[in-house]
TIFI-949962 format. One line per 5 residues: number of its first residue (from 1); for each residue x, y, z of N, C-alpha, C. Coordinates in nm, 3 decimals. Layout:
NUM = X/Y/Z/X/Y/Z/X/Y/Z; ...;
//
This chain:
1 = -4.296/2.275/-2.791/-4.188/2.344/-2.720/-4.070/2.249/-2.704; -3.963/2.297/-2.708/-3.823/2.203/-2.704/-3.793/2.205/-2.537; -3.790/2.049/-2.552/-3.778/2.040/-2.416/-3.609/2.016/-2.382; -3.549/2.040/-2.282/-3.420/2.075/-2.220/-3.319/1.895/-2.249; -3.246/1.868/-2.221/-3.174/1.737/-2.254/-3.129/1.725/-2.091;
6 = -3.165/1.606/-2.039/-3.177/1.541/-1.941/-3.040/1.466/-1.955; -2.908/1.496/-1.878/-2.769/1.361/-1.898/-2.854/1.259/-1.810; -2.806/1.134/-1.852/-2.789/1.108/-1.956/-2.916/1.007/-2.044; -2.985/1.150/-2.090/-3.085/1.123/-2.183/-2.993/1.066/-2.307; -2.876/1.115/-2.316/-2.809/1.056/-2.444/-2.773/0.976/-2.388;
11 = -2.715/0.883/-2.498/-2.666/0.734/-2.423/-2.517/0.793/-2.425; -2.435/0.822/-2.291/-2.303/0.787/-2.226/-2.223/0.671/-2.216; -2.301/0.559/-2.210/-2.240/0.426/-2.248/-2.102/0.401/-2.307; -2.120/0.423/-2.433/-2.008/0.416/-2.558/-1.893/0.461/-2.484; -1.877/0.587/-2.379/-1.745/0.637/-2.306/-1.738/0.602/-2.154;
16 = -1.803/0.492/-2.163/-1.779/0.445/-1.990/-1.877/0.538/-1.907; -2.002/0.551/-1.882/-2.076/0.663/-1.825/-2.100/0.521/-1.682; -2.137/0.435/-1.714/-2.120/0.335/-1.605/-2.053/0.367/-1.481; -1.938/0.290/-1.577/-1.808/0.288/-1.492/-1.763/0.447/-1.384; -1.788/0.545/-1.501/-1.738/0.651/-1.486/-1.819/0.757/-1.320;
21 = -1.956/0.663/-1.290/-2.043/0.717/-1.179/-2.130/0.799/-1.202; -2.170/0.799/-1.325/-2.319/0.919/-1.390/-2.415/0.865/-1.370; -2.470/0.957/-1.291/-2.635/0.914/-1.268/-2.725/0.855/-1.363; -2.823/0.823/-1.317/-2.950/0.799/-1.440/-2.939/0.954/-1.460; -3.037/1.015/-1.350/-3.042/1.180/-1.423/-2.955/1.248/-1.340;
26 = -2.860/1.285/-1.415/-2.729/1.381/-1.336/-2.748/1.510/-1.323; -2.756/1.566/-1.535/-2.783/1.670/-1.529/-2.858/1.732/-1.596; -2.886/1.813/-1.673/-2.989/1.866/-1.732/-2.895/1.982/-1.808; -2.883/2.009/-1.962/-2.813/2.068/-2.025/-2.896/2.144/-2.122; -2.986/2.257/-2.135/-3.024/2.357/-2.193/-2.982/2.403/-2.321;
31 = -2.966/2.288/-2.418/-2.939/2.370/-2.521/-3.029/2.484/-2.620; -3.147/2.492/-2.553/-3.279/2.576/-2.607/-3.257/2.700/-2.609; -3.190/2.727/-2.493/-3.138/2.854/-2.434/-2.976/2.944/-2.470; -2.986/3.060/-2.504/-2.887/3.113/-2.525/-2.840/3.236/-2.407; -2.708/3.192/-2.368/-2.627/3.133/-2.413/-2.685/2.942/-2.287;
36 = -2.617/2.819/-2.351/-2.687/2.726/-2.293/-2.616/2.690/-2.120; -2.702/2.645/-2.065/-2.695/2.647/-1.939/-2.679/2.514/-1.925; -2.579/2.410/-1.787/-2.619/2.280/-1.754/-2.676/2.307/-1.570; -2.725/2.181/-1.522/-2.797/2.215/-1.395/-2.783/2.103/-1.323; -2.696/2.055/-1.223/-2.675/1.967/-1.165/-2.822/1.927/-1.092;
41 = -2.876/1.764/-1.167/-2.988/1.735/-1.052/-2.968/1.672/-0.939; -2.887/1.745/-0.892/-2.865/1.617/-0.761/-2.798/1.503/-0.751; -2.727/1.499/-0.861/-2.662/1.355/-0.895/-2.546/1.304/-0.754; -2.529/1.212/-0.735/-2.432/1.150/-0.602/-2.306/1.186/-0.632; -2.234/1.189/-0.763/-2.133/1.186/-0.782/-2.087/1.337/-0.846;
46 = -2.185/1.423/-0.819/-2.127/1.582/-0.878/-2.117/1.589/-1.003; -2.149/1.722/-1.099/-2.117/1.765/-1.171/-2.048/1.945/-1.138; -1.922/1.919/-1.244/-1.827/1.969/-1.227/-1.810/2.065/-1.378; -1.743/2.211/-1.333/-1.743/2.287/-1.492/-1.592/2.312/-1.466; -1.455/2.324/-1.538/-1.360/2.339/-1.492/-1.304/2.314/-1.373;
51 = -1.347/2.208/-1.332/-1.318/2.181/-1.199/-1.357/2.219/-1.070; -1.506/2.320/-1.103/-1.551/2.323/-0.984/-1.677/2.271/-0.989; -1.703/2.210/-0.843/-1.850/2.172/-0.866/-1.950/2.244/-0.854; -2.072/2.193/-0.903/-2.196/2.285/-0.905/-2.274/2.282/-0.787; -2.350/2.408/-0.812/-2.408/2.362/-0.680/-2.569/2.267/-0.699;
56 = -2.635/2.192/-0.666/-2.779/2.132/-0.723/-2.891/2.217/-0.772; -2.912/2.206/-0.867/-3.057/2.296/-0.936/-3.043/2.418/-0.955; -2.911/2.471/-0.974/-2.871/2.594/-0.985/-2.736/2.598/-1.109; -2.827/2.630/-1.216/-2.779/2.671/-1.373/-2.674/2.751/-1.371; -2.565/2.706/-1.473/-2.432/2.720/-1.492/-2.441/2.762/-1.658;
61 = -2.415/2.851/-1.691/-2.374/2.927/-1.792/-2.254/2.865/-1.896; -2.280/2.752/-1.966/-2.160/2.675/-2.067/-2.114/2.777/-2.134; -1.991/2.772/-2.156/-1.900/2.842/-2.259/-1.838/2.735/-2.359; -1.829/2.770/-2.486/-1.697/2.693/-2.599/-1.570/2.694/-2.497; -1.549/2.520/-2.450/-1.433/2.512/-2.430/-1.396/2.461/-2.282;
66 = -1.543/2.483/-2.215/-1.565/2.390/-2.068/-1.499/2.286/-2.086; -1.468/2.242/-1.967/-1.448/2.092/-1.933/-1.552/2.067/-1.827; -1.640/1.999/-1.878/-1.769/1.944/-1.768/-1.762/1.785/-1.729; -1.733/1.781/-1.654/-1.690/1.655/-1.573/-1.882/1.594/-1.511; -1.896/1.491/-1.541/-2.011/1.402/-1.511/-1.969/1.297/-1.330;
71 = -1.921/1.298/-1.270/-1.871/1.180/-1.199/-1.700/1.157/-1.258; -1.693/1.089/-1.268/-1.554/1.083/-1.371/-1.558/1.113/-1.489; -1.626/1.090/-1.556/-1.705/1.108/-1.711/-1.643/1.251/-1.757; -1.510/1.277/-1.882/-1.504/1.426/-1.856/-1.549/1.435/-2.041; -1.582/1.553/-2.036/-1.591/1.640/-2.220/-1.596/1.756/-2.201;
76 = -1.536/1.816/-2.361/-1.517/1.940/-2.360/-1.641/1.956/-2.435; -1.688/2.106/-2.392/-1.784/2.186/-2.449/-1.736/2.220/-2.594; -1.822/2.242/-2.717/-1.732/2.284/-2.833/-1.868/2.338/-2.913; -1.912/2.470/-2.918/-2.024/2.512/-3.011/-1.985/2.639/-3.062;
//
């Protein structure tokens, strides 16, 4: 079974994920699922979809074209 992608299970590094205030585990991003979902775990520093924040453990519906903000950490969605 495909298991879900844990931020930052990928390495964030390379764009300042440090610096930027991303948790070990921030968030949890569903790409298994259609359409894919991210899920704030609780992280200290918020995760954010267009500028609003999420609420904890409660799945957010990604669209082509989000801006999902990690802590400072920002990227656009693009699938």
């Amino acid at each position: 079974a495909n298991q879900p992608d844990v931020v930052p299970d990928y390495d964030l590094t390379p764009f300042g994920a440090d610096d930027a205030g991303v948790s070990r585990r921030h968030a949890l991003i569903a790409t298994d699922r259609q359409p894919p979902v991210i899920v704030d775990l609780g992280s200290s520093n918020g995760t954010f979809i267009n500028g609003q924040r999420l609420v904890p453990d409660q799945p957010h519906v990604l669209h082509d074209g989000d801006e999902v903000r990690l802590g400072r950490l920002v990227m656009r969605v693009s699938f």
